[in-house]
C-alpha positions in Angstrom: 101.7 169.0 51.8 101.2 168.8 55.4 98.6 165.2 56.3 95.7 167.1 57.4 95.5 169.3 54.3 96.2 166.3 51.7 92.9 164.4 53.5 90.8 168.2 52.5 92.0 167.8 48.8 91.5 164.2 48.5 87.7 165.2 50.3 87.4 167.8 47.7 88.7 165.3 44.8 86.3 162.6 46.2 82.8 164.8 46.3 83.2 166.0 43.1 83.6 162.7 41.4 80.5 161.6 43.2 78.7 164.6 42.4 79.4 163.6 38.9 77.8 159.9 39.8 74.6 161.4 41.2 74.3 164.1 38.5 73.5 161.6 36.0 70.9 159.9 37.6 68.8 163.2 37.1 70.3 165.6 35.1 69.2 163.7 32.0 65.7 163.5 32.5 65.0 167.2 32.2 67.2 166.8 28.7 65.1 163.9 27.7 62.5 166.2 25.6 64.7 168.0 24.1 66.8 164.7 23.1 63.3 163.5 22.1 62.3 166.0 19.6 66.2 165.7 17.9 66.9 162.6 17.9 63.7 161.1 16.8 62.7 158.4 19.2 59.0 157.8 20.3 57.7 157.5 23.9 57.7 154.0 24.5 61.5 154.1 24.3 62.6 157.3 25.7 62.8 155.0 29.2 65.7 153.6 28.2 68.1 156.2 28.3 67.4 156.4 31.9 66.7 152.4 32.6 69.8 151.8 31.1 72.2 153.7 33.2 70.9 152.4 36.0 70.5 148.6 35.1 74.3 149.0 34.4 75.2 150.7 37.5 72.7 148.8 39.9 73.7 145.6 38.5 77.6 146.0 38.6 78.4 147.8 42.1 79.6 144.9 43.6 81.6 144.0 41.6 83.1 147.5 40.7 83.5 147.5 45.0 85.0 143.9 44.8 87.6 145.3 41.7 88.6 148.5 43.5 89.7 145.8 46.6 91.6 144.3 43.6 93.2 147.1 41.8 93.5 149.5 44.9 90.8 152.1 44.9 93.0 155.2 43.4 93.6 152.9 40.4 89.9 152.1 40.0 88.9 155.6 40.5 90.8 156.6 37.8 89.9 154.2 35.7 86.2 155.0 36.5 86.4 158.2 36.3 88.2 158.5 32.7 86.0 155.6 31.1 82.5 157.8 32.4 83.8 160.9 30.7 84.5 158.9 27.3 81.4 157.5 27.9 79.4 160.8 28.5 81.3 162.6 25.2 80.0 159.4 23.1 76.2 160.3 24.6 76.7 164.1 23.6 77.5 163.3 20.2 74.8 160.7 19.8 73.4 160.5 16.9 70.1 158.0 17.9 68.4 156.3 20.0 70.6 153.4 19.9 73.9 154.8 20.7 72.3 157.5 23.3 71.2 154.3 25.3 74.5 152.4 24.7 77.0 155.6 26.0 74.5 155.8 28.6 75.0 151.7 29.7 78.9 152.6 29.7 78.6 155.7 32.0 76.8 153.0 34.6 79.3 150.7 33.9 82.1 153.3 34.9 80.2 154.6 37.8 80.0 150.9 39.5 83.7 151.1 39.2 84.1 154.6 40.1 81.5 155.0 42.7 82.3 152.8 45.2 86.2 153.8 44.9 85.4 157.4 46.1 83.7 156.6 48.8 86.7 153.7 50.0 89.4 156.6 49.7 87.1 159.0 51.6 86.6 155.9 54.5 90.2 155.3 54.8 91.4 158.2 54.2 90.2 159.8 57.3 89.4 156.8 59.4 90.1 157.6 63.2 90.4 160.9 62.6 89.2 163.8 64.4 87.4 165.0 61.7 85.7 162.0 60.0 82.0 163.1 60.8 82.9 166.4 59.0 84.3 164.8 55.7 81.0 162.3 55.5 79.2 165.3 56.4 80.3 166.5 53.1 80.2 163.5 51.4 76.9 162.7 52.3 75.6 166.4 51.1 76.7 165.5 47.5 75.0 162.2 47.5 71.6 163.6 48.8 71.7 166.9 46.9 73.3 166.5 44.3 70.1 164.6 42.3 68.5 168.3 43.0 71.6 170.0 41.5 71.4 168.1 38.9 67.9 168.6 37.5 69.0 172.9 38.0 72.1 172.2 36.1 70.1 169.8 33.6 67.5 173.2 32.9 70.0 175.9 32.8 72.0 174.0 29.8 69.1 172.4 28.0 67.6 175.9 27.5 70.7 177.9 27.3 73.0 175.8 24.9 72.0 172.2 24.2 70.5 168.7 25.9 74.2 167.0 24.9 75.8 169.3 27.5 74.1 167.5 30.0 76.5 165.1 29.1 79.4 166.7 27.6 79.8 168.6 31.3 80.4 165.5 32.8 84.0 165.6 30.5 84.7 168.9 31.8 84.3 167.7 35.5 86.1 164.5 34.6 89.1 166.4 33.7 89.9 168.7 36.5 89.1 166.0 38.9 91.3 163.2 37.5 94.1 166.1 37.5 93.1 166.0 41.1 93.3 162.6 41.5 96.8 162.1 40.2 98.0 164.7 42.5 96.4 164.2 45.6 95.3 160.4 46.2 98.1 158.0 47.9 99.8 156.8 45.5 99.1 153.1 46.8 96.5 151.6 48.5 96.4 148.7 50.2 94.7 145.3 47.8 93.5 142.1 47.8 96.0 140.9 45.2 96.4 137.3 47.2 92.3 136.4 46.6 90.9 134.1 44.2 88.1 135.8 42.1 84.6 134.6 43.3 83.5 134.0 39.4 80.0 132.1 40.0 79.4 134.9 42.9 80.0 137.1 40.4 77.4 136.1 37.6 74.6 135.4 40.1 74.6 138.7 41.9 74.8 140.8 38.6 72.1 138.4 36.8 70.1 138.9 40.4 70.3 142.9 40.7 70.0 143.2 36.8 66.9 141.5 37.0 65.7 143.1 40.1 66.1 146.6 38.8 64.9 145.8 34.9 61.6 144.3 36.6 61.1 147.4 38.9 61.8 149.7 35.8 59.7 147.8 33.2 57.0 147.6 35.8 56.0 151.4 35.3 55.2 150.5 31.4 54.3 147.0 31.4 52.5 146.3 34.3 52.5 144.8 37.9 50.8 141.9 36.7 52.7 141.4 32.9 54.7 138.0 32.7 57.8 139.9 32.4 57.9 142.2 35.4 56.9 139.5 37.4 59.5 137.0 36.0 62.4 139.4 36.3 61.5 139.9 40.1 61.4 136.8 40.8 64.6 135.7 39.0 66.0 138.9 40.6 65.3 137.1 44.3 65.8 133.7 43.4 69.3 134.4 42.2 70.0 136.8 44.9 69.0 134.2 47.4 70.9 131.6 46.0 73.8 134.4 45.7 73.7 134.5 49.4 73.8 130.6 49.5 77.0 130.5 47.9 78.4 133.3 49.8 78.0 132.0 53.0 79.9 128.7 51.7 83.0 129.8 49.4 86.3 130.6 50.9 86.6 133.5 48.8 83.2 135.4 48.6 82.5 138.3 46.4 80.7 139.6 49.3 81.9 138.1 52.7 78.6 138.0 54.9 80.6 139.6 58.2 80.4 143.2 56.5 76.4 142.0 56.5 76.5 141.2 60.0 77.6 144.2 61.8 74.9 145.5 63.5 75.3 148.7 62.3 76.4 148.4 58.8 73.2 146.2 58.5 71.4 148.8 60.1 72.6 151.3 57.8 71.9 149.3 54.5 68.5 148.9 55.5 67.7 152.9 56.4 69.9 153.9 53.1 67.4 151.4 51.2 64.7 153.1 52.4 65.9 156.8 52.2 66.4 156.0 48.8 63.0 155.3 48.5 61.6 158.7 49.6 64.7 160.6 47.8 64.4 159.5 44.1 60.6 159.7 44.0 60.3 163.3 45.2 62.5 164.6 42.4 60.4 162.6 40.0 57.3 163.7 41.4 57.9 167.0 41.7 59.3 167.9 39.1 56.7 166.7 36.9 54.2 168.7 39.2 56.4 172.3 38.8 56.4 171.8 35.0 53.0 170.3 34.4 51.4 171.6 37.1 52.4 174.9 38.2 53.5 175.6 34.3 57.4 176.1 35.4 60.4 175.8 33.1 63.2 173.1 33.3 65.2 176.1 35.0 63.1 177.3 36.7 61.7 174.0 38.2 65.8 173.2 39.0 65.7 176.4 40.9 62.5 175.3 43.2 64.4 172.4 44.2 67.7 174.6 45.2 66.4 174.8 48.7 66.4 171.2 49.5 70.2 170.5 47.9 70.8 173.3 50.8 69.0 171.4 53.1 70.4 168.8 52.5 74.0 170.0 52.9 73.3 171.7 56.2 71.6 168.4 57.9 74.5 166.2 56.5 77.3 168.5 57.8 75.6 169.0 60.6 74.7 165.1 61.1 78.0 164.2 60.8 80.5 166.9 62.3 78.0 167.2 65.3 75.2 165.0 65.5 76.8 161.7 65.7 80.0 162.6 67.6 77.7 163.9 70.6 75.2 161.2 70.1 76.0 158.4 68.7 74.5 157.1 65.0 71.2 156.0 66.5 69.7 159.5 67.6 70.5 161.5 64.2 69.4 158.6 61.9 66.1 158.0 63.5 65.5 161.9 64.0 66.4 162.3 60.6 64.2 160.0 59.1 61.4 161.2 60.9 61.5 164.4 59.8 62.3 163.5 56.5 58.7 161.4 56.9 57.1 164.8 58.1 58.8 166.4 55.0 57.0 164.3 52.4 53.9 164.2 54.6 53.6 168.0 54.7 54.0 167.5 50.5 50.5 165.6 50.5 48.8 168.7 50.9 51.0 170.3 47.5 48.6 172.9 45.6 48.5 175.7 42.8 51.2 177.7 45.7 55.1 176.8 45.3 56.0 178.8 48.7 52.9 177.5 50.7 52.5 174.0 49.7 55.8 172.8 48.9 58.7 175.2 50.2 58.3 174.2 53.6 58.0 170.1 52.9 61.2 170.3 50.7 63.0 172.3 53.5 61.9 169.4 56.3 62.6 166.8 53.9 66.2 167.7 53.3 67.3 168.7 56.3 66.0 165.0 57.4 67.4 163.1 54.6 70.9 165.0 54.9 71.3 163.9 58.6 70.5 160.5 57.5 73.1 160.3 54.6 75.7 162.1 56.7 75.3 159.8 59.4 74.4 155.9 57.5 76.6 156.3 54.9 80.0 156.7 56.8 79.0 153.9 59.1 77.7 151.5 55.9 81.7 151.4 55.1 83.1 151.7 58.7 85.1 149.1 61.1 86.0 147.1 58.2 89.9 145.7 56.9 91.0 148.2 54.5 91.4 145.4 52.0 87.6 145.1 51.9 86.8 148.7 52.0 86.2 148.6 48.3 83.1 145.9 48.7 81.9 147.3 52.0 81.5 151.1 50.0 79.7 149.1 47.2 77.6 147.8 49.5 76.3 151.1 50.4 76.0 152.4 46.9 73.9 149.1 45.6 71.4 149.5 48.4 70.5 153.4 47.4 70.5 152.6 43.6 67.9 149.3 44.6 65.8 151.4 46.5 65.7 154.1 43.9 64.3 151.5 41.4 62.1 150.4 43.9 60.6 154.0 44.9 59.9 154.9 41.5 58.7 151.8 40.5 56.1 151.5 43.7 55.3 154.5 43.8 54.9 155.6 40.3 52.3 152.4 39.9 50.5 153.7 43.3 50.3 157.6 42.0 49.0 156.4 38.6 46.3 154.1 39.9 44.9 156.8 42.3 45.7 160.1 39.3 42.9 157.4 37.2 40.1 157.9 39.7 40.8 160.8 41.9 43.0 163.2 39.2 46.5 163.6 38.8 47.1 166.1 42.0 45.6 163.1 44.0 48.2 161.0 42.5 51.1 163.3 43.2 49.4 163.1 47.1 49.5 159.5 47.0 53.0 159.1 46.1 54.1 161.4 48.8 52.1 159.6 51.5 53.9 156.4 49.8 57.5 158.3 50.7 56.3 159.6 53.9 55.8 155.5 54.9 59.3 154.4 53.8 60.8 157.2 55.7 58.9 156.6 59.1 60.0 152.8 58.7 63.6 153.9 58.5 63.0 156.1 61.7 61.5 152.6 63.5 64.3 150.9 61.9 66.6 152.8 63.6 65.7 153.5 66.6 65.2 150.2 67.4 68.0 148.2 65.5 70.8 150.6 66.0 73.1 150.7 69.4 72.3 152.8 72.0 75.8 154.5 71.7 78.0 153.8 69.3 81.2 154.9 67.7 80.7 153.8 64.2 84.0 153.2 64.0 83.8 149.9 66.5 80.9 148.3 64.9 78.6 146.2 67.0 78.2 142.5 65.9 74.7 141.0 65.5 74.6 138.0 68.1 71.9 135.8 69.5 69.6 137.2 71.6 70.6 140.9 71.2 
C-alpha cells in the first residue's frame, strides 16, 4: 500500500471512531423516553445517563491524551475503541437505571482514551503534507456534524427497532473500525516511555474538570444559587488553578504549559471553547422545539437537522482544503464564527414554520461552525513533538466537552428564566441570542489574537509585548 493511500485509510479509520465519540453525546437523548418508560426511572434521574458520560469523559481527557503519549496512540486507540464497544453492549442490555448510568460512565471513560488517540494519529499522520487541510477538513466535519447525525440515527432506531440500539450500534461500528485499525495504523508510534507519571497532576485536574462539569450539569436541576452547584464550581477552579500551579513547577507535567503558550493553539482552545458553546445548545434547543413545538417525531426531527451535518461538512472541507491554505487560520476562523453568530441570530426569530424560520439559520450556522472546526482543531494539535501529540489532541477535546457543559448549563438556566415570564418560544429566543454572543466573541477572539498569516504548522509563540 503505496504512503499516500495508507494516510486515506488511516483518515477513514480515524473519523469513524470519532463519529462514534460524538454520536453518543446525542444519540441517547432522543432514546432517553423510550429508556424512560422501560426501564422504570423517574424524571429527576433520567439526567444522569447523559451527565454521566460526560463527567467521565470531560474529566478524564487529559489523562487519556497524556496515556496515549505513553502507550503510543494506535495502542490507546485500540484499547479505547474495544473498551467503548463492551461498554455500549453493557448499556443495551441494561436492565435499570443503575447499570444504564454505570455502562454509560465506562463509554466516557473509553472515549477520553480513545478520543484524543484519533485525533494524534490523524495530526501525525499527515503532518507536512500536502494534503493536511483536506484530512482536518474531514475530521473536523465529523466532530461538528456528527451530534446532528446522531440525534437522526438516535430517531430512526428508537422508532424502528429499539432505544438499546442506540447503543448496541456503537458495537457494530466498533468492530469494522478496529478491523481497520489493526490493518491500517503504523504499527508503532513514537512514546514517552522515558517520563515519570505526573501523579498529583493527575488527581487535581480530574478532581478540577469533574467538578467543573458536575456543577454546570447539576446547575440545570438544582439551581445557580444551591450550595452544591456553587461548591463544585468553585472547587472545579480552585483545583484547576492550583493544577496550573503545579504544572508550571514539576519537571514532568501532565500538561506542559508550552503547548498553552503557542499563540495559536491558545487561540484555538479558546474559539473551540466557545464554538462548543453555540454547537451543543442548538441541538438541545431545537430539538426540544421540533418535537414539542412543531409536533415532529424523533425521526423526523433527526431529519430537520440533516442540513446543518451537510453544512457542516462542506464549511470544514472547505475551511480546511482551501480556506486556510490560501489564507492563513485567522481569516476562516473569524469568518466562520461570525456567520456561525448570524446563524443562531437568524434562529431568534424561530416560529410555527420549519423552512422559514429555521432552515436558513441551521444552513448559516453550519457552514460557520464547520470552517471553524476544520480550521481550530488541526491547529489546537499542530507544531508540537510527536511525543506530546497525545496531550496536545486532549487538549483540544477537553476544551469542546467544557464548553458543552457550559452552553447547556448557561443557557438552559437563561431560556428557562425568560420561558417563566415571556413563554417557552421566548425562551427558545433567548437561548439562541445566548449562542449568537459566544459565537461573535469567538469571531473577536480571533481576529484579534490569531497571526496575521500563519502556517499552523509553525506555531507562533506568545511573547511580551506582542
Amino acid at each position: 500500500m503505496t504512503p499516500d493511500r495508507r494516510r486515506w485509510w488511516v483518515l477513514t479509520v480515524v473519523a469513524l471512531a470519532q463519529l462514534t465519540v460524538v454520536l453518543d453525546a446525542t444519540i441517547v437523548n432522543i432514546a432517553l423516553p423510550a429508556a424512560q418508560a422501560e426501564l422504570g426511572f423517574g424524571d429527576g434521574d433520567r439526567q444522569w445517563v447523559v451527565i454521566s458520560y460526560s463527567l467521565a469523559f470531560g474529566s478524564l481527557l487529559l489523562v487519556g491524551g497524556r496515556l496515549n503519549d505513553r502507550l503510543g496512540a494506535r495502542t490507546g486507540f485500540v484499547i479505547g475503541l474495544a473498551g467503548f464497544a463492551i461498554a455500549s453492549a453493557a448499556g443495551g442490555w441494561a436492565d435499570g437505571l443503575t447499570t444504564l448510568v454505570a455502562a454509560r460512565a465506562a463509554q466516557g471513560v473509553f472515549g477520553a482514551l480513545l478520543a484524543p488517540a484519533a485525533l494524534s494519529l490523524l495530526s501525525t499522520t499527515f503532518r507536512g503534507t500536502k494534503h493536511q487541510g483536506r484530512a482536518f477538513g474531514v475530521y473536523g466535519a465529523v466532530a461538528g456534524g456528527g451530534g446532528a447525525i446522531g440525534l437522526l440515527l438516535g430517531g430512526v432506531l428508537t422508532d424502528l427497532v429499539s432505544w438499546r440500539w442506540c447503543l448496541f450500534v456503537n458495537v457494530v461500528i466498533a468492530f469494522v473500525v478496529i478491523a481497520g485499525a489493526l490493518v491500517c495504523l503504523p504499527a508503532t508510534t513514537t512514546r514517552a516511555t522515558s517520563q515519570r507519571t505526573d501523579w498529583l497532576g493527575t488527581v487535581l485536574v480530574v478532581a478540577g474538570l469533574f467538578a467543573l462539569v458536575l456543577g454546570f450539569g447539576r446547575s440545570e436541576v438544582l439551581g445557580w444559587a444551591n450550595a452544591t452547584t456553587i461548591g463544585s464550581l468553585a472547587a472545579g477552579v480552585a483545583l484547576l488553578a492550583v493544577f496550573v500551579f503545579v504544572q508550571a513547577r514539576t519537571r514532568t507535567p501532565l500538561l506542559p504549559l508550552t503547548i498553552l503558550r503557542s499563540r495559536v493553539r491558545g487561540t484555538s482552545y479558546l474559539v473551540m471553547l466557545l464554538a462548543a458553546v453555540g454547537m451543543f445548545s442548538v441541538y438541545l434547543f431545537l430539538a426540544y422545539y421540533l418535537q414539542r413545538t412543531l409536533g415532529f417525531s424523533p425521526v423526523l426531527a433527526g431529519v430537520a437537522f440533516l442540513p446543518m451535518a451537510v453544512s457542516v461538512a462542506v464549511g470544514s472541507a472547505a475551511s480546511g482544503a482551501v480556506l486556510v491554505p490560501r489564507f492563513g487560520i485567522r481569516i476562516p476562523v473569524a469568518a466562520g464564527s461570525a456567520l456561525a453568530a448570524a446563524g443562531f441570530l437568524y434562529l431568534t426569530g424561530i416560529g410555527s414554520d420549519y423552512a422559514a424560520t429555521v432552515l436558513p439559520g441551521l444552513i448559516m450556522a453550519g457552514l460557520g461552525l464547520g470552517a471553524v472546526f476544520g480550521s481550530a482543531m488541526s491547529s489546537g494539535a499542530e507544531g508540537v513533538p510527536p511525543e506530546q501529540a497525545g496531550i496536545a489532541s486532549a487538549t483540544v477535546n477537553t476544551t469542546q466537552q467544557i464548553g458543552g457543559s457550559i452552553g447547556i448549563a448557561v443557557l438552559t438556566s437563561l431560556s428557562l428564566s425568560v420561558s417563566r415570564s415571556g413563554g417557552e418560544m421566548a425562551g427558545y429566543h433567548a437561548a439562541f441570542w445566548g449562542a449568537a454572543a459566544a459565537l461573535a466573541l469567538a469571531a473577536v477572539i480571533a481576529a484579534v489574537l490569531y497571526p496575521r498569516r500563519s502556517d499552523v504548522s509553525e506555531p507562533v509563540l506568545v511573547r511580551s509585548g506582542s
